[in-house]
CHARMM internal coordinates of N, CA and C (Angstrom, degrees):
IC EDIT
DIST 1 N 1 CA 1.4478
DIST 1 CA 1 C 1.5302
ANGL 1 N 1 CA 1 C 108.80
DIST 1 C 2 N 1.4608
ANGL 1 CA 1 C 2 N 115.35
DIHE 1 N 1 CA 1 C 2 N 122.49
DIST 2 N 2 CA 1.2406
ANGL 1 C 2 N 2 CA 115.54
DIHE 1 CA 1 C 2 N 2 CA 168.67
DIST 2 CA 2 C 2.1944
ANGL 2 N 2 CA 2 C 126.22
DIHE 1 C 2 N 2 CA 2 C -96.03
DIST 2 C 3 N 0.9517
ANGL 2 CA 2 C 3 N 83.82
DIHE 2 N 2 CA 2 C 3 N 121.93
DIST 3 N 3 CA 1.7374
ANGL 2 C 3 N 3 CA 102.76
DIHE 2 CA 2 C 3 N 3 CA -173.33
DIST 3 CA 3 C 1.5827
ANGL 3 N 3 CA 3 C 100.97
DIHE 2 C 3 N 3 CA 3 C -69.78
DIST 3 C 4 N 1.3624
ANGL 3 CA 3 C 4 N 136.11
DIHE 3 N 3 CA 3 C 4 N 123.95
DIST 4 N 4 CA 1.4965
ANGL 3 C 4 N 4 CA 154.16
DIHE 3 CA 3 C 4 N 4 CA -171.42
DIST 4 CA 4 C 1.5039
ANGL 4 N 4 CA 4 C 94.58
DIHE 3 C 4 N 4 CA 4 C -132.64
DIST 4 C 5 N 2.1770
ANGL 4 CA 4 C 5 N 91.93
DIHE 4 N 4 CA 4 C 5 N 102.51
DIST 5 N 5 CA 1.6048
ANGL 4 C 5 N 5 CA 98.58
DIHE 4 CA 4 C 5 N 5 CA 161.79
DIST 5 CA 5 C 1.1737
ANGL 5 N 5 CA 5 C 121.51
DIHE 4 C 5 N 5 CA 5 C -76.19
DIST 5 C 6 N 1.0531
ANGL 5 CA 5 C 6 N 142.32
DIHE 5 N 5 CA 5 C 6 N 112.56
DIST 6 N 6 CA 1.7797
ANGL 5 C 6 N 6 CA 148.54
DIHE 5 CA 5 C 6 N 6 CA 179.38
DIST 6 CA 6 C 1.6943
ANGL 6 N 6 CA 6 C 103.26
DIHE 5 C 6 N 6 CA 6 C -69.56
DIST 6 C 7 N 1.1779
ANGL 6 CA 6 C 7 N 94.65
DIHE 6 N 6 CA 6 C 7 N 105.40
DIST 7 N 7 CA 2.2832
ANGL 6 C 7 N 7 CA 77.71
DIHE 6 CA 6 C 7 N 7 CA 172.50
DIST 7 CA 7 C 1.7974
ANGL 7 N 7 CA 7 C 97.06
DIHE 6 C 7 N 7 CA 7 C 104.33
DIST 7 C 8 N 1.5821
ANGL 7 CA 7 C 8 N 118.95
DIHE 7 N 7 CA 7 C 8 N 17.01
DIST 8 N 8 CA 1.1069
ANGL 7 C 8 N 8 CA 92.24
DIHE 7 CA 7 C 8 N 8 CA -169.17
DIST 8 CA 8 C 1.6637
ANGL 8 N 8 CA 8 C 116.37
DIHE 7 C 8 N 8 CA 8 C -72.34
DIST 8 C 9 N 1.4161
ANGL 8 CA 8 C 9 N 124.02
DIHE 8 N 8 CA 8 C 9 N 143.16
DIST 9 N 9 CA 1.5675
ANGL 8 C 9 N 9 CA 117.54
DIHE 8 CA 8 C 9 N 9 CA -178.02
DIST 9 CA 9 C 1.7516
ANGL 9 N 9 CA 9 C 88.95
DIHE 8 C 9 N 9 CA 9 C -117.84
DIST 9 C 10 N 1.4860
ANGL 9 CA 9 C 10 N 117.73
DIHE 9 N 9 CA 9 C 10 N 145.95
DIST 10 N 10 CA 1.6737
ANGL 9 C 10 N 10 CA 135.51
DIHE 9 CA 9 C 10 N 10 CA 163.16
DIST 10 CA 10 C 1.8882
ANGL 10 N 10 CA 10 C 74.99
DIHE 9 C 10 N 10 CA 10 C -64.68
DIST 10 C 11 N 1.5719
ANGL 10 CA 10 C 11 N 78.12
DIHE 10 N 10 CA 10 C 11 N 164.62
DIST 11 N 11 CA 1.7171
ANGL 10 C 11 N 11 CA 125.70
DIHE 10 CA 10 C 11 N 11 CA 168.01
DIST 11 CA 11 C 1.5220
ANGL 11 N 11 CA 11 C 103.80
DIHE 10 C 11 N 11 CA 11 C -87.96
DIST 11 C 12 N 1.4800
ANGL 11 CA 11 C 12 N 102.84
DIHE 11 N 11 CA 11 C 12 N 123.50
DIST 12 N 12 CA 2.0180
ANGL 11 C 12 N 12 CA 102.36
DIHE 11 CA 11 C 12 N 12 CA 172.13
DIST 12 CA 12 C 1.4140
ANGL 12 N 12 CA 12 C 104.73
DIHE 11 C 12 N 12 CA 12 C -62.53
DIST 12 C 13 N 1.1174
ANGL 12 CA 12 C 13 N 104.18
DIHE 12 N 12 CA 12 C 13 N 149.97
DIST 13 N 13 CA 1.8320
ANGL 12 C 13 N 13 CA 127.74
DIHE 12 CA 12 C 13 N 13 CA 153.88
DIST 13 CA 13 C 1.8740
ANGL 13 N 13 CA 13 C 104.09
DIHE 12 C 13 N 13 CA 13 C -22.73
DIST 13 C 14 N 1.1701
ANGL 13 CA 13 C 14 N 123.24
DIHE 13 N 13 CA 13 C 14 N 143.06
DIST 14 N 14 CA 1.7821
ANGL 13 C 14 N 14 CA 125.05
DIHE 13 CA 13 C 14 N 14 CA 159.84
DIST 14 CA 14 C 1.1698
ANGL 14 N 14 CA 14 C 67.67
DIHE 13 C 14 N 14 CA 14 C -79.39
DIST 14 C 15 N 1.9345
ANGL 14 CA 14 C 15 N 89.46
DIHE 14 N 14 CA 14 C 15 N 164.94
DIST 15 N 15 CA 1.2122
ANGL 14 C 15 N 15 CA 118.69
DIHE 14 CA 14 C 15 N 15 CA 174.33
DIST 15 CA 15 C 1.3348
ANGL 15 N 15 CA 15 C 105.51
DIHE 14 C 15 N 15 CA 15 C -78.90
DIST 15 C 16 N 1.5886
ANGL 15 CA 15 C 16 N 121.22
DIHE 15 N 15 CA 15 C 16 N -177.56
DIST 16 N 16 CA 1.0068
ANGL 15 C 16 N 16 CA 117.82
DIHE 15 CA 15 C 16 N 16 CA -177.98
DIST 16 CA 16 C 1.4420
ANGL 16 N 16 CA 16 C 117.49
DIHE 15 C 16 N 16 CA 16 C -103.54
DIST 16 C 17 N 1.3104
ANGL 16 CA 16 C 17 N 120.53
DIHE 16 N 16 CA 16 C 17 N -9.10
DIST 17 N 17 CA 1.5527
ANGL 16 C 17 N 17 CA 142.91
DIHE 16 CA 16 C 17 N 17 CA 168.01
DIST 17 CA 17 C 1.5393
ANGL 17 N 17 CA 17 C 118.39
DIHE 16 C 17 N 17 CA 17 C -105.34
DIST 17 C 18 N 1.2891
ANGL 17 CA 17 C 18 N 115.03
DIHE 17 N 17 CA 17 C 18 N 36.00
DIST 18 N 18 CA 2.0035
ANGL 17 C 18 N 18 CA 125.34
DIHE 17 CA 17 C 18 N 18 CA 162.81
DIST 18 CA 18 C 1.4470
ANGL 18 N 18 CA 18 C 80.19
DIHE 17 C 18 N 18 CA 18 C -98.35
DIST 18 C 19 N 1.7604
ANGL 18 CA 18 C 19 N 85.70
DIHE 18 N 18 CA 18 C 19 N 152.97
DIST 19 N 19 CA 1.1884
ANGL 18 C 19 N 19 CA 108.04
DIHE 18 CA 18 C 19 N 19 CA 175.90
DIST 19 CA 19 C 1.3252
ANGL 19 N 19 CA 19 C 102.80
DIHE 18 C 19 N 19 CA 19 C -142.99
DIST 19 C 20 N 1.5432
ANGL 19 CA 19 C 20 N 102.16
DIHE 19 N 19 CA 19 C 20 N 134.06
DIST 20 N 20 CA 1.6489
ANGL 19 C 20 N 20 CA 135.73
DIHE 19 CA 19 C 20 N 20 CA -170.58
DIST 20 CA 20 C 1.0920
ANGL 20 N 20 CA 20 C 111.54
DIHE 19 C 20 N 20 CA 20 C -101.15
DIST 20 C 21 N 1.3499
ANGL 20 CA 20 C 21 N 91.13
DIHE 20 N 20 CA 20 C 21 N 150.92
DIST 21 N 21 CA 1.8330
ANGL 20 C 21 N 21 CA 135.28
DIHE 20 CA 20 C 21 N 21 CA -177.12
DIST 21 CA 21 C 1.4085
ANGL 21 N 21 CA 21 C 100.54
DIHE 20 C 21 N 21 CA 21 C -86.48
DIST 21 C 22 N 1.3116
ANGL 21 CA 21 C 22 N 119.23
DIHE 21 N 21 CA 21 C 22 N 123.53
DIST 22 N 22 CA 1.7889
ANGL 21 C 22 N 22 CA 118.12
DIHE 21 CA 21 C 22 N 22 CA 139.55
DIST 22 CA 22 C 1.7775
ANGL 22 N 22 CA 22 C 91.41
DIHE 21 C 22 N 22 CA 22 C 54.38
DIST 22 C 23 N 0.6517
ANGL 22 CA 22 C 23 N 101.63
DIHE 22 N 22 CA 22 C 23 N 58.55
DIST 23 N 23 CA 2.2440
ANGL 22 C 23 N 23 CA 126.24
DIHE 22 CA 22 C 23 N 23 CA 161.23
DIST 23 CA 23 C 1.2561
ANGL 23 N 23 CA 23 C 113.59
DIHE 22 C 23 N 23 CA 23 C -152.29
DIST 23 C 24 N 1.1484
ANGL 23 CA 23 C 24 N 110.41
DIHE 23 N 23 CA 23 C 24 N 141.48
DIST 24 N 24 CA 1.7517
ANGL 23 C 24 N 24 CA 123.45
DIHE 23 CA 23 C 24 N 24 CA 168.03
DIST 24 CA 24 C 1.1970
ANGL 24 N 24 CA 24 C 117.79
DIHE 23 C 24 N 24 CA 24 C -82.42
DIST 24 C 25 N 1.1501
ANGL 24 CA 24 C 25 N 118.62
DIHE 24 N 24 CA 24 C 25 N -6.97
DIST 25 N 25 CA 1.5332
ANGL 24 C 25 N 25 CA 125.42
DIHE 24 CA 24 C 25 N 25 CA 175.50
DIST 25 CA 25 C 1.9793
ANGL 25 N 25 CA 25 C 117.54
DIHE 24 C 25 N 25 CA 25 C -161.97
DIST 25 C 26 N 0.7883
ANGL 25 CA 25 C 26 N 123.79
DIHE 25 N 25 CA 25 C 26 N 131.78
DIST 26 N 26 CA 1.5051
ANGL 25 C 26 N 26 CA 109.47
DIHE 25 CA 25 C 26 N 26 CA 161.03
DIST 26 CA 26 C 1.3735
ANGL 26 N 26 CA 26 C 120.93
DIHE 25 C 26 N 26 CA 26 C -14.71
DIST 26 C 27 N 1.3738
ANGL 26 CA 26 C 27 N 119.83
DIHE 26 N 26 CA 26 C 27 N 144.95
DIST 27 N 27 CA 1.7412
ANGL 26 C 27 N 27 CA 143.44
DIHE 26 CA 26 C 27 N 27 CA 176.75
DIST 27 CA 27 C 1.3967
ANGL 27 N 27 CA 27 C 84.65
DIHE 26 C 27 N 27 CA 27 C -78.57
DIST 27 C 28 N 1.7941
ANGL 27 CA 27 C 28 N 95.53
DIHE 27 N 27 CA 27 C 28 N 159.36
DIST 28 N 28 CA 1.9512
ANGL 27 C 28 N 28 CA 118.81
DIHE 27 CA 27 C 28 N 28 CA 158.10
DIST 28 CA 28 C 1.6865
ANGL 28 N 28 CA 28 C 90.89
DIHE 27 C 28 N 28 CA 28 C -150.79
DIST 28 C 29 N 1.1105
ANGL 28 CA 28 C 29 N 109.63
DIHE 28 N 28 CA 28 C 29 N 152.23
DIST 29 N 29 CA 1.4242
ANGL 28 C 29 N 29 CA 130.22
DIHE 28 CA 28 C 29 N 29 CA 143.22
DIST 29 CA 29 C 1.8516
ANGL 29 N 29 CA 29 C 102.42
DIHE 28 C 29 N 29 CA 29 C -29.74
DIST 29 C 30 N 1.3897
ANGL 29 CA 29 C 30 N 79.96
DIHE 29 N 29 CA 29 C 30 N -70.89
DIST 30 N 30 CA 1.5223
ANGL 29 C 30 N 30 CA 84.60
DIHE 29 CA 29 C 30 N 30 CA -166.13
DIST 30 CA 30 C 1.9322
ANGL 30 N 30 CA 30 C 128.85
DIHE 29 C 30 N 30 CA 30 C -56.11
DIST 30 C 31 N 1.3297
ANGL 30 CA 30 C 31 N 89.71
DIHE 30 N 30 CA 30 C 31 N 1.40
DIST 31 N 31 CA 1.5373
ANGL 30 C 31 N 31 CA 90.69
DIHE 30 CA 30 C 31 N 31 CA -175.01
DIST 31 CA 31 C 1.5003
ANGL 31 N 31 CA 31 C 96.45
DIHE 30 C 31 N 31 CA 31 C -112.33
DIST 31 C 32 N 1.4469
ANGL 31 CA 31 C 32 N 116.47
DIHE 31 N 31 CA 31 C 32 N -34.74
DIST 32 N 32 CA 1.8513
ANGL 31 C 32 N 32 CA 127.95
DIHE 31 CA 31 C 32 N 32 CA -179.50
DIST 32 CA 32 C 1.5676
ANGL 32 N 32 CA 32 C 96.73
DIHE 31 C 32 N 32 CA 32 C -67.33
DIST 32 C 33 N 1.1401
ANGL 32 CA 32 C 33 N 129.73
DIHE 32 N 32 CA 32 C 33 N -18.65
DIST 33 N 33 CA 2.0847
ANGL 32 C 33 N 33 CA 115.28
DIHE 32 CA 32 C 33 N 33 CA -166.09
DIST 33 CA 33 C 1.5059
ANGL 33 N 33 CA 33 C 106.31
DIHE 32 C 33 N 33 CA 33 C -76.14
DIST 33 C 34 N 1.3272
ANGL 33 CA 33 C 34 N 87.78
DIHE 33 N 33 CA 33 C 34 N 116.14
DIST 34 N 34 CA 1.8711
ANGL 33 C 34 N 34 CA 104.08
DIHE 33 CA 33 C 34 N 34 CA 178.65
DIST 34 CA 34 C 1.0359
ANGL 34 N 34 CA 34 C 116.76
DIHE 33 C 34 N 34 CA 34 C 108.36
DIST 34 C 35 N 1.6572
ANGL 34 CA 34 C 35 N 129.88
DIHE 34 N 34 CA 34 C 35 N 18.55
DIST 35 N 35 CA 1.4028
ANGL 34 C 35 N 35 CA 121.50
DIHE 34 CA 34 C 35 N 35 CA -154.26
DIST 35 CA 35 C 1.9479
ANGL 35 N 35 CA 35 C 76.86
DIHE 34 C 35 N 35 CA 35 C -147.12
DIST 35 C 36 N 1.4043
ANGL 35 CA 35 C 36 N 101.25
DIHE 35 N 35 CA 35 C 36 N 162.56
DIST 36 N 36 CA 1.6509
ANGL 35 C 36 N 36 CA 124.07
DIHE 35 CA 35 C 36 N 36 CA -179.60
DIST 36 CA 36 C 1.0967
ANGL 36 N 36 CA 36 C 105.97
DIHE 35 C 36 N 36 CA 36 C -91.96
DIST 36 C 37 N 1.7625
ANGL 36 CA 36 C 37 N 117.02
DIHE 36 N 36 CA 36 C 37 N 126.71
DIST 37 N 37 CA 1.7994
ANGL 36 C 37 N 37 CA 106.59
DIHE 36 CA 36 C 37 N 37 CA -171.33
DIST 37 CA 37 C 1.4149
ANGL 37 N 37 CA 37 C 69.39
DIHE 36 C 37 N 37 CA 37 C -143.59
DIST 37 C 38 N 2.1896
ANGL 37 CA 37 C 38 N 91.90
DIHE 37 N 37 CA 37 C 38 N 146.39
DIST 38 N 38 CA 0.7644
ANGL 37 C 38 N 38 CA 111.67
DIHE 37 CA 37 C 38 N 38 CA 147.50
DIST 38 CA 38 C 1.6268
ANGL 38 N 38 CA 38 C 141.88
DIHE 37 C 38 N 38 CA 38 C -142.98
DIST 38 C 39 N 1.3905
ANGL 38 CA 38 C 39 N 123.78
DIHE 38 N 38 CA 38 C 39 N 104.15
DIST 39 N 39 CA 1.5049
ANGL 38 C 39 N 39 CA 114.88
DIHE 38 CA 38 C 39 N 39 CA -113.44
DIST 39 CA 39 C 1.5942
ANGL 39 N 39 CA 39 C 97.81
DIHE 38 C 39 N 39 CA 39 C -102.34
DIST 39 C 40 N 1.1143
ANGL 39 CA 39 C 40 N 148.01
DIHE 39 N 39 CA 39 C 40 N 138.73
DIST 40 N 40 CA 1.5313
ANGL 39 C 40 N 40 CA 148.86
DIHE 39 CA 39 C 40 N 40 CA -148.65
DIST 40 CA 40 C 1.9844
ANGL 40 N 40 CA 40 C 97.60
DIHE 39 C 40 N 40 CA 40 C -147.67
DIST 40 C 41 N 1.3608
ANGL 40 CA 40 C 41 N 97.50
DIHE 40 N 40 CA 40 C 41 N 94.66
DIST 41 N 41 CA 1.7935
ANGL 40 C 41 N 41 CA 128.00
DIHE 40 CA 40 C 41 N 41 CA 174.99
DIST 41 CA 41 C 1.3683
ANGL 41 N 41 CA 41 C 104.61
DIHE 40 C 41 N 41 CA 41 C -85.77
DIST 41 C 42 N 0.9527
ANGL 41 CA 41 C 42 N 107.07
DIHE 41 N 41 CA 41 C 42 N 125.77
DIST 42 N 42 CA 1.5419
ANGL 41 C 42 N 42 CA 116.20
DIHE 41 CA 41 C 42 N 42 CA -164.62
DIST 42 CA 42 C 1.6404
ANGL 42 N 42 CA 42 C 91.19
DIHE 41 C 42 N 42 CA 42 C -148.20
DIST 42 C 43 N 1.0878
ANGL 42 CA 42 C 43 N 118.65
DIHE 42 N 42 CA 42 C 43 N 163.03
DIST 43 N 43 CA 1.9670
ANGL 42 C 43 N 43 CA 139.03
DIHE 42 CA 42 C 43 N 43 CA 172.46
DIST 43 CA 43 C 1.4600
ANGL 43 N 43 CA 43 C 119.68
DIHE 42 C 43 N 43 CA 43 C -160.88
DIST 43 C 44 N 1.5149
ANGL 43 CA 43 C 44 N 120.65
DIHE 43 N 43 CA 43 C 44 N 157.74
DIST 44 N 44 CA 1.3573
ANGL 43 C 44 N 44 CA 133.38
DIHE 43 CA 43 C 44 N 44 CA -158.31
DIST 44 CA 44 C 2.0749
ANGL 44 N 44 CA 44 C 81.13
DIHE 43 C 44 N 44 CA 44 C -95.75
DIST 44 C 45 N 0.8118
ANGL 44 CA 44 C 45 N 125.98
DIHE 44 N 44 CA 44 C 45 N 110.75
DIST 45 N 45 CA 1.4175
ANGL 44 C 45 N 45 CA 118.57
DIHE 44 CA 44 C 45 N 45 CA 155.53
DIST 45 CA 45 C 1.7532
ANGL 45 N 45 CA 45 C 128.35
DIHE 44 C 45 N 45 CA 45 C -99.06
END
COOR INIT
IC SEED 1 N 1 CA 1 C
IC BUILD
């Protein structure tokens, strides 16, 4: 059975000024496409 997203929209660009955890360099879309992410958002409240 094939699944048809209706409405599909891409993911925007990260910005270019977040700053990362435990990476050697900044994330892209373009380097994550095709690979299993699973991304854990967390904040100081």
């Amino acid at each position: 059975m094939t699944t048809k997203y209706a409405g599909k929209v891409n993911a925007p660009a990260f910005p270019r000024d977040l700053e990362w955890l435990n990476v050697d360099r900044p994330l892209s879309l373009e380097a994550l496409r095709g690979k299993l992410l699973i991304f854990d958002f967390w904040t100081y409240c």
